[in-house]
C-alpha positions as protocol buffer text, in pm:
chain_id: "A"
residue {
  index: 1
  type: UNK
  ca { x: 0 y: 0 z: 0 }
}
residue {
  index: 2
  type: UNK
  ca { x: 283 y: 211 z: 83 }
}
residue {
  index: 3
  type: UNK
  ca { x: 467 y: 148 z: -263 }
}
residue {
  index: 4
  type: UNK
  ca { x: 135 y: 265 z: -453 }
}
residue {
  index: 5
  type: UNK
  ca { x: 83 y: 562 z: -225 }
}
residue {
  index: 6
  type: UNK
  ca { x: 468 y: 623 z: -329 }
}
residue {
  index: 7
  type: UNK
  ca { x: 431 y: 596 z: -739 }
}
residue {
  index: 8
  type: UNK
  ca { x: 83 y: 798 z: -726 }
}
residue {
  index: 9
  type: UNK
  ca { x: 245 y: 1122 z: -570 }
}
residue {
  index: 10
  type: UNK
  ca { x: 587 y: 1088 z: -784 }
}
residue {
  index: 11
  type: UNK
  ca { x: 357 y: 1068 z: -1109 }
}
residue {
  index: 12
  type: UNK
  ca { x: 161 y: 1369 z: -914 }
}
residue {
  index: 13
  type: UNK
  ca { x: 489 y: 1607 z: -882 }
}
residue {
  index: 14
  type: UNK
  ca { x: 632 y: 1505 z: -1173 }
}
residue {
  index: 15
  type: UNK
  ca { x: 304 y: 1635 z: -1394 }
}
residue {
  index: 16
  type: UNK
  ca { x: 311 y: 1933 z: -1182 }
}
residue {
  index: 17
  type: UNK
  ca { x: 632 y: 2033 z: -1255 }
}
residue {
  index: 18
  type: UNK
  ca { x: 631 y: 1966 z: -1677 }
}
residue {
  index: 19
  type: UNK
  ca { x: 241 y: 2174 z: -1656 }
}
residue {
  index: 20
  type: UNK
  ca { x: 445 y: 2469 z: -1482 }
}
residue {
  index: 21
  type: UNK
  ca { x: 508 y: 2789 z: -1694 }
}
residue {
  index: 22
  type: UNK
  ca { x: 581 y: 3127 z: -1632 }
}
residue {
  index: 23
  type: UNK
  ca { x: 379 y: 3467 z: -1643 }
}
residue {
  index: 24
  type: UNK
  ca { x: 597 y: 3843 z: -1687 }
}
residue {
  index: 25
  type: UNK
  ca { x: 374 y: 4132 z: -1718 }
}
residue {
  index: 26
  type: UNK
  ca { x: 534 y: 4488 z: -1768 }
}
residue {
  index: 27
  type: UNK
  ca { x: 325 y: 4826 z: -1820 }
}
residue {
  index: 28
  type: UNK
  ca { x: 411 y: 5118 z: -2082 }
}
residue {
  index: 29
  type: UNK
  ca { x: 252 y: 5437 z: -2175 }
}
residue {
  index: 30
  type: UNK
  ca { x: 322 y: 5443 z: -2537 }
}
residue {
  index: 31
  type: UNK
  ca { x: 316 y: 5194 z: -2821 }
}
residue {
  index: 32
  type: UNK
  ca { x: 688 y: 5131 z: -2926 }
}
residue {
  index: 33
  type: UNK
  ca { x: 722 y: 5026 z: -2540 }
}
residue {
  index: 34
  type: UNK
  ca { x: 1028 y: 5211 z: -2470 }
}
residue {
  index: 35
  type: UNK
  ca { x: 1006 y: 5280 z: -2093 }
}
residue {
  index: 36
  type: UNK
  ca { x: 815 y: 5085 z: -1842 }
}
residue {
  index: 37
  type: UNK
  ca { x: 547 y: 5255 z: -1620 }
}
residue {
  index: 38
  type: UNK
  ca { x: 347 y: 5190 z: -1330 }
}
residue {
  index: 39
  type: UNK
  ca { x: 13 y: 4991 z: -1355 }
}
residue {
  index: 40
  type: UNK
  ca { x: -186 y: 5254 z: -1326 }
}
residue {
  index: 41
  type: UNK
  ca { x: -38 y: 5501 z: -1535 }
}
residue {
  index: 42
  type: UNK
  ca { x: -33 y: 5230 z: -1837 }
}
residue {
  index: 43
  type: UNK
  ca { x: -189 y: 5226 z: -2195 }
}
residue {
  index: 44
  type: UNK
  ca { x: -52 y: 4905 z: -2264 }
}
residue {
  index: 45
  type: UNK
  ca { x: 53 y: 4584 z: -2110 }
}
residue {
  index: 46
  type: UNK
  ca { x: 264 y: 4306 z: -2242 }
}
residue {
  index: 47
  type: UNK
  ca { x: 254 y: 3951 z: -2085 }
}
residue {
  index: 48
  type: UNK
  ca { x: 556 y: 3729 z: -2175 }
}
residue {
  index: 49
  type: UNK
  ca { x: 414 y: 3324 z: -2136 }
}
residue {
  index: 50
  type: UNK
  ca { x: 708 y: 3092 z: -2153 }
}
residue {
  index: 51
  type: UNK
  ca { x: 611 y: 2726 z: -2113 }
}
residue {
  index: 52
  type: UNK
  ca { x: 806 y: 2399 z: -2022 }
}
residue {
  index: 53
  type: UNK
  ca { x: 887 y: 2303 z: -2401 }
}
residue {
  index: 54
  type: UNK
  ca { x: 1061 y: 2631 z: -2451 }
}
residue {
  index: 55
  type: UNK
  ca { x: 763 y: 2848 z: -2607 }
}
residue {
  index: 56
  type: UNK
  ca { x: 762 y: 3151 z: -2551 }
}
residue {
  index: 57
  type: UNK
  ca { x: 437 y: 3387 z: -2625 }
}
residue {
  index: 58
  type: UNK
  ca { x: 406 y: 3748 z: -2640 }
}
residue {
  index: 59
  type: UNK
  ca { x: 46 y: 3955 z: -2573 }
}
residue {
  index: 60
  type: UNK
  ca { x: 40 y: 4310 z: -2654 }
}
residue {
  index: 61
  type: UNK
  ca { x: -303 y: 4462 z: -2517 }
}
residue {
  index: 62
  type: UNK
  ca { x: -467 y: 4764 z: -2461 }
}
residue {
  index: 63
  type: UNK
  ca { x: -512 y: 4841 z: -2094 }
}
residue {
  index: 64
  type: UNK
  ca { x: -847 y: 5011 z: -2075 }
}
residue {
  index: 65
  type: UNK
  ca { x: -1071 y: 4759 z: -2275 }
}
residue {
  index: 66
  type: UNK
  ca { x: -791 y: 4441 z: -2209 }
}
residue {
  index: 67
  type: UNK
  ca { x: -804 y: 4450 z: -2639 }
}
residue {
  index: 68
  type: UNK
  ca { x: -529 y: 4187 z: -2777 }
}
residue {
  index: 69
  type: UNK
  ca { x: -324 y: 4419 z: -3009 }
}
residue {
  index: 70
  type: UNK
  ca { x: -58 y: 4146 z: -3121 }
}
residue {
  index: 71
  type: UNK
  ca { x: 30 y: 3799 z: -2989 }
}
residue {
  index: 72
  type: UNK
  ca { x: 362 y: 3641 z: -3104 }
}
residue {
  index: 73
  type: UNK
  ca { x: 527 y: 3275 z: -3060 }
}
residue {
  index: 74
  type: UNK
  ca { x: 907 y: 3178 z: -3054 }
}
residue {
  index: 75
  type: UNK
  ca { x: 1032 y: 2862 z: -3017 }
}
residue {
  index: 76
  type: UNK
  ca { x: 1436 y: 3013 z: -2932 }
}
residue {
  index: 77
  type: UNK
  ca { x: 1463 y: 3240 z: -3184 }
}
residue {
  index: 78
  type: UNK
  ca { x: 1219 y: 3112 z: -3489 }
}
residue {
  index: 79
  type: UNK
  ca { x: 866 y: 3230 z: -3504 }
}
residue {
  index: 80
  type: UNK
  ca { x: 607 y: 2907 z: -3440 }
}
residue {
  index: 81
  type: UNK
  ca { x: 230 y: 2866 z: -3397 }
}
residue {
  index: 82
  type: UNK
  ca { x: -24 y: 3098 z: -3563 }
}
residue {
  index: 83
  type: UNK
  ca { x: 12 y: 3458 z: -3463 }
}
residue {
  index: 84
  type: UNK
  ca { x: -265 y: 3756 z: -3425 }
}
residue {
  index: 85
  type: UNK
  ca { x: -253 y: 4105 z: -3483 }
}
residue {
  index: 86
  type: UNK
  ca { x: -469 y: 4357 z: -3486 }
}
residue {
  index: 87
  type: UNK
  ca { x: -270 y: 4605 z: -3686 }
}
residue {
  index: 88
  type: UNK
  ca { x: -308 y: 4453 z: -4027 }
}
residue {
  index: 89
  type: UNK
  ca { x: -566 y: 4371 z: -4287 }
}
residue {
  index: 90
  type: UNK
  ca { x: -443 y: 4007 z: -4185 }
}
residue {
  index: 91
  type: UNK
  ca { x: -508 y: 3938 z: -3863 }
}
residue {
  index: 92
  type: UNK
  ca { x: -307 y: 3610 z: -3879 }
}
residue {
  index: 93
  type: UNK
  ca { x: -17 y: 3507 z: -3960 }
}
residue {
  index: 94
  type: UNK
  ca { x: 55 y: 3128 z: -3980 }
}
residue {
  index: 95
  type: UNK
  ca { x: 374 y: 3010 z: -3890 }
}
residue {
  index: 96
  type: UNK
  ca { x: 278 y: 2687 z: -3776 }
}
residue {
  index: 97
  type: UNK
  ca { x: 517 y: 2512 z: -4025 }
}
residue {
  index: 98
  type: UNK
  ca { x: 897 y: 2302 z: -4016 }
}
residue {
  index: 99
  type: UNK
  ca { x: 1113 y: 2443 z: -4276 }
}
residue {
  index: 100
  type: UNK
  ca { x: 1304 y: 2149 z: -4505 }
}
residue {
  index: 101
  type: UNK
  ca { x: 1650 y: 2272 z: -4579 }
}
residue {
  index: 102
  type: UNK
  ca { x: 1750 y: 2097 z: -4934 }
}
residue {
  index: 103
  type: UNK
  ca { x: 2105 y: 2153 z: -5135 }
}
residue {
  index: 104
  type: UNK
  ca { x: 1983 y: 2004 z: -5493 }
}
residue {
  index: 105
  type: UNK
  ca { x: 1809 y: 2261 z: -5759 }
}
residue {
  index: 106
  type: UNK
  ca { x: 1587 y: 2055 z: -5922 }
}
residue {
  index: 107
  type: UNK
  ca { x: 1646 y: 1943 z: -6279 }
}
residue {
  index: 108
  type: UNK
  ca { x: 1452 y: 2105 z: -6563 }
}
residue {
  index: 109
  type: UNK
  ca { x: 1389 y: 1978 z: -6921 }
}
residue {
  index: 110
  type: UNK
  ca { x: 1574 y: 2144 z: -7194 }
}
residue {
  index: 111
  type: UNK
  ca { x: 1250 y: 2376 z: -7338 }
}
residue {
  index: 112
  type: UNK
  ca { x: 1230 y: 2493 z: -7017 }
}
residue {
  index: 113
  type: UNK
  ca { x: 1602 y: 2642 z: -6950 }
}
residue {
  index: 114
  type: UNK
  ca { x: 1473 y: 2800 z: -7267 }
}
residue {
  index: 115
  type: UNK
  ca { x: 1173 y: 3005 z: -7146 }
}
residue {
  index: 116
  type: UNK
  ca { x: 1433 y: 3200 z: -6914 }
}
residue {
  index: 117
  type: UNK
  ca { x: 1219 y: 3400 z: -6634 }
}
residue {
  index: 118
  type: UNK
  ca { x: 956 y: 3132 z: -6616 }
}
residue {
  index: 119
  type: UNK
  ca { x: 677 y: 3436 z: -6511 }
}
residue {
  index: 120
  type: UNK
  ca { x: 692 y: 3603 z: -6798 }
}
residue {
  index: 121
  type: UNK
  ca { x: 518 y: 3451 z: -7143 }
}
residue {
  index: 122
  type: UNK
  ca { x: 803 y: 3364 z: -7402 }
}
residue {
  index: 123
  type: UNK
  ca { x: 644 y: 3345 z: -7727 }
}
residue {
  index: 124
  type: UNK
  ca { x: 914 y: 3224 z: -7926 }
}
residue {
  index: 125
  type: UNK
  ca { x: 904 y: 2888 z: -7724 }
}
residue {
  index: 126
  type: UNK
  ca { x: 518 y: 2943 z: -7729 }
}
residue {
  index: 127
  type: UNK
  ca { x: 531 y: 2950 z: -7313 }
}
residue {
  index: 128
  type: UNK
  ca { x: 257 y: 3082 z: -7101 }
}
residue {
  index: 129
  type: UNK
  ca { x: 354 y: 3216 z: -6779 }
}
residue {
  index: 130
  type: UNK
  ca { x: 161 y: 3128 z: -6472 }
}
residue {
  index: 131
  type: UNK
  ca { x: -90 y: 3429 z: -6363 }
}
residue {
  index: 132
  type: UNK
  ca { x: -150 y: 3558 z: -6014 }
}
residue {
  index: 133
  type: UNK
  ca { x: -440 y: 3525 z: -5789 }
}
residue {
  index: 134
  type: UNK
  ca { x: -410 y: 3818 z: -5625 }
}
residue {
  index: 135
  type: UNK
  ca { x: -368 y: 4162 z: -5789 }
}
residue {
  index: 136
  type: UNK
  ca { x: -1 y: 4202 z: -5774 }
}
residue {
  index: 137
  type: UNK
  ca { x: 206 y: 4174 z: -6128 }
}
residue {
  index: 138
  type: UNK
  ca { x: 488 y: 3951 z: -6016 }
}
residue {
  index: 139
  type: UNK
  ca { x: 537 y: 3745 z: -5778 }
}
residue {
  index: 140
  type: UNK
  ca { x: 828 y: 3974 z: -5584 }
}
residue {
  index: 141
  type: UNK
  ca { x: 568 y: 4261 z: -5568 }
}
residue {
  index: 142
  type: UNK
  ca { x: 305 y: 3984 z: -5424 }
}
residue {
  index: 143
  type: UNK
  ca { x: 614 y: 3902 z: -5151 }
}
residue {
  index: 144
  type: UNK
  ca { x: 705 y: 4263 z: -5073 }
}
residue {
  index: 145
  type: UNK
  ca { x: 326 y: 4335 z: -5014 }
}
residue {
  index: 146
  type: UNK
  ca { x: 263 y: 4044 z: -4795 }
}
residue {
  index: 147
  type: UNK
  ca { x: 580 y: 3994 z: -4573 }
}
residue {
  index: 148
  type: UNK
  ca { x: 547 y: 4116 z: -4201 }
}
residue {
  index: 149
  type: UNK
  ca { x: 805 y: 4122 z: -3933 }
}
residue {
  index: 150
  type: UNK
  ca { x: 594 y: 4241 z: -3579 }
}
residue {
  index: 151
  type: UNK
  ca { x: 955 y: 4146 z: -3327 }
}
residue {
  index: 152
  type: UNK
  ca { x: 1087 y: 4389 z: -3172 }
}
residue {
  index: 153
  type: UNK
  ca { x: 1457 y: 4263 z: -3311 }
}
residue {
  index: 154
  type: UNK
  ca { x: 1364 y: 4446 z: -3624 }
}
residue {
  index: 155
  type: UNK
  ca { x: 1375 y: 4775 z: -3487 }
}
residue {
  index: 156
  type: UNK
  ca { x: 1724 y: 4707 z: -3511 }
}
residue {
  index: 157
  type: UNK
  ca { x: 1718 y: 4641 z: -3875 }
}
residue {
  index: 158
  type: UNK
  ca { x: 1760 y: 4325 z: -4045 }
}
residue {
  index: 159
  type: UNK
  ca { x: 1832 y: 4216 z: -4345 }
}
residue {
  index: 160
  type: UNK
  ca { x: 1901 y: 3905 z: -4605 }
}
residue {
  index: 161
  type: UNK
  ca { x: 1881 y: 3661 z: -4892 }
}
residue {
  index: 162
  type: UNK
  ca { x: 1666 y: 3325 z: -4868 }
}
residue {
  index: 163
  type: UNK
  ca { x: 1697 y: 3131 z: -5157 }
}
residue {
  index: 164
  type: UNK
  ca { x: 1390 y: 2926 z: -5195 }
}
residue {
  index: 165
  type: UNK
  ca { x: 1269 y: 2640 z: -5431 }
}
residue {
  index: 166
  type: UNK
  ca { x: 904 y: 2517 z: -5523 }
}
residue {
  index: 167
  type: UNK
  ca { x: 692 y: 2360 z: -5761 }
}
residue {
  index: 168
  type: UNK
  ca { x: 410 y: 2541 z: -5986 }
}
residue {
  index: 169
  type: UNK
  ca { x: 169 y: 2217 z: -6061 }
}
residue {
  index: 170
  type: UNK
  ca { x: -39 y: 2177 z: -6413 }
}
residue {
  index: 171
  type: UNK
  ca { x: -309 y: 2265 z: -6157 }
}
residue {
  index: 172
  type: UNK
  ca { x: -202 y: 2648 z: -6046 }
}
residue {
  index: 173
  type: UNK
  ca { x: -127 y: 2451 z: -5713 }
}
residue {
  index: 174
  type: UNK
  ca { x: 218 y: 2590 z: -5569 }
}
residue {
  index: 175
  type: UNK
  ca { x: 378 y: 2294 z: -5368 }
}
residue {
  index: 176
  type: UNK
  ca { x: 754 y: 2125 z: -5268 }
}
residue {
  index: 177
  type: UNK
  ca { x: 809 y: 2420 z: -5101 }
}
residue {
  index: 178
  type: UNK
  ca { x: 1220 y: 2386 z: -4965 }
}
residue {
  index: 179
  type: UNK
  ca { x: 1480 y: 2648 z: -4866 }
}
residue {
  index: 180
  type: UNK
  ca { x: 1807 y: 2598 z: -5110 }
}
residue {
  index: 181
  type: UNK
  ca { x: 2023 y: 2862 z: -4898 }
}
residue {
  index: 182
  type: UNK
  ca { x: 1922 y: 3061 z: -4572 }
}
residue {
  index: 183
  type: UNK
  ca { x: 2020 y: 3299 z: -4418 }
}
residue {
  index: 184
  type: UNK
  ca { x: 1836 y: 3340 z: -4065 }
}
residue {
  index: 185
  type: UNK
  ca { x: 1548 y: 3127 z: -3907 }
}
residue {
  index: 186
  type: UNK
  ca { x: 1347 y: 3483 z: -3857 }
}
residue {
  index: 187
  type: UNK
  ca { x: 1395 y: 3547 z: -4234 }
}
residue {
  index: 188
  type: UNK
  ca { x: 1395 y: 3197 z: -4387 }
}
residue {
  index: 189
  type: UNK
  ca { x: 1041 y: 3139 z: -4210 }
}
residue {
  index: 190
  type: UNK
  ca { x: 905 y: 3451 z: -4346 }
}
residue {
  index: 191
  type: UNK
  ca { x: 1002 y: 3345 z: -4698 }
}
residue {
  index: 192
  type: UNK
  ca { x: 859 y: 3012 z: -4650 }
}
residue {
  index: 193
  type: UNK
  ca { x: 547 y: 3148 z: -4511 }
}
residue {
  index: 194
  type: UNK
  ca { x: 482 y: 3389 z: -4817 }
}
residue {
  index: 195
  type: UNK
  ca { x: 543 y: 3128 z: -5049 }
}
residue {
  index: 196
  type: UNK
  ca { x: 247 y: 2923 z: -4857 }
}
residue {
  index: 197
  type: UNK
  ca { x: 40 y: 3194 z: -4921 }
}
residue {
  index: 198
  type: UNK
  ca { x: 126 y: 3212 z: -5322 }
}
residue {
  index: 199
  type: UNK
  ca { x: -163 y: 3163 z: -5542 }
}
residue {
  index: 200
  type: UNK
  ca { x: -219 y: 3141 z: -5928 }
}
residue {
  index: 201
  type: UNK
  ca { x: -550 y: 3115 z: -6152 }
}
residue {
  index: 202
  type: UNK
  ca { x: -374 y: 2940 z: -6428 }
}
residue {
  index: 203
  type: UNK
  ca { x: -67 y: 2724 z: -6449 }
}
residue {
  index: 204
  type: UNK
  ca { x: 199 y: 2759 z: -6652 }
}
residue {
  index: 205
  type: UNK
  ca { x: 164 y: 2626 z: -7047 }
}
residue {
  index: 206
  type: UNK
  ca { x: 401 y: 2512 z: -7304 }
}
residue {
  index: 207
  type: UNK
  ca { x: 328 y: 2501 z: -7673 }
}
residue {
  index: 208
  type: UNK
  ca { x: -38 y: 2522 z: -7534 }
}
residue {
  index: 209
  type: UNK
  ca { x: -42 y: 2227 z: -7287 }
}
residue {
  index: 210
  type: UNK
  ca { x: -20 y: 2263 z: -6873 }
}
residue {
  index: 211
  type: UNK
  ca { x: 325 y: 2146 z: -6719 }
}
residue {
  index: 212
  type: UNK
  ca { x: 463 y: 2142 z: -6360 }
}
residue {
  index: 213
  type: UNK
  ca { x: 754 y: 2380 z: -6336 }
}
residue {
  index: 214
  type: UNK
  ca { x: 1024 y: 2410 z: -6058 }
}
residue {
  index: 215
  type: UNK
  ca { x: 1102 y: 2702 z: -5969 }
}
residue {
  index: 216
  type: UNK
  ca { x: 1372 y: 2866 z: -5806 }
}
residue {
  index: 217
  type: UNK
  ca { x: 1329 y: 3225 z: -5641 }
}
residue {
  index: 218
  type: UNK
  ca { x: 1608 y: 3471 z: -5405 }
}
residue {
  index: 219
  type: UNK
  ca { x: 1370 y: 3662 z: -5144 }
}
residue {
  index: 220
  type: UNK
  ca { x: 1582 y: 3978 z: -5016 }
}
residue {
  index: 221
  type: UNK
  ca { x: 1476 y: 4135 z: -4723 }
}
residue {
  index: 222
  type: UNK
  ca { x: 1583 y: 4465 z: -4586 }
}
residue {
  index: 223
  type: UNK
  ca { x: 1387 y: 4597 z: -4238 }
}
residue {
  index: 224
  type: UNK
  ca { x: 1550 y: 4947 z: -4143 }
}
């Protein structure tokens, strides 16, 4: 009876201790959160959450109505999870992805080395670039309209080169998406998250027939 009392309260204090986390709330008057205040002279509050398996969570509220401004997740220094924000058109950005890390380009046929920027139409190898979903014109003025940085490290400025790989399908579907060269987790999980969001309305055609293409694209960054 004694050995069972024994392995109950081990299991007890041992799920006590991995279910622990830690709460840090700090107070500020203005938005860029540059001084700390007193709790009753606050605007805004900003809860840090870090929890056993190294997650750490940001909330950025309002003080007055408790509103949830922006909430952010790092796993050491690489964003994770889905974060919120109520600054943007897109309230969330979805980070809840593993990056795969490849050092092979993918081999193309010999048409296609051809076409040369594969998103523009080449007529004299009767190729049809893939079109956009969205409104943008090419696909760097799609990324430089959708990427977001909302850490605080960027007020320092950042800045860098991700080369990325990925495959436009016969059916518009953008997929195999892979990092050929990084250059920081912050930035090479921005670039992979973009790419996620890429959508087309047509796929790509040669000599009037649908084809998978891989494609190969450098995302600079530059935060100042």
């Amino acid at each position: 009876m004694l050995k069972t009392s024994f392995i109950v309260l081990t299991l007890f204090f041992c799920f006590g201790a991995l279910s622990a986390q830690t709460n840090e709330t700090k107070f500020y008057r203005d938005h860029s959160r540059t001084k700390e205040v007193e709790q009753k002279k606050a605007k805004y509050s900003e809860t840090i959450i870090t929890t056993p398996d190294g997650i750490v969570t940001t909330e950025f509220r309002g003080v007055r109505k408790n509103v949830l401004i922006v909430r952010s997740h790092y796993k050491g220094s690489e964003q994770v999870g889905i974060w919120y924000t109520s600054l943007l058109k897109e309230k969330n950005l979805d980070y809840s992805f593993t990056i795969e890390y490849v050092d092979t380009v993918c081999a193309v046929g010999p048409l296609i080395d051809k076409v040369g920027n594969l998103f523009t139409d080449n007529s004299s190898v009767n190729y049809i670039a893939p079109k956009l979903a969205s409104k943008e014109k090419s696909v760097y003025e799609f990324y430089q309209n959708n990427f977001k940085f909302l850490t605080k490290e960027t007020k320092k400025g950042v800045s860098g080169e991700v080369l990325t790989m990925f495959t436009i399908t016969k059916d518009a579907q953008v997929i195999d998406i892979k990092v050929l060269k990084g250059s920081r987790i912050l930035l090479d999980k921005e670039a992979v998250r973009l790419l996620r969001m890429l959508k087309f309305s047509s796929p790509p055609f040669l000599n009037g027939k649908p084809l998978n293409i891989c494609c190969v694209l450098p995302m600079r960054f530059k935060v100042k």
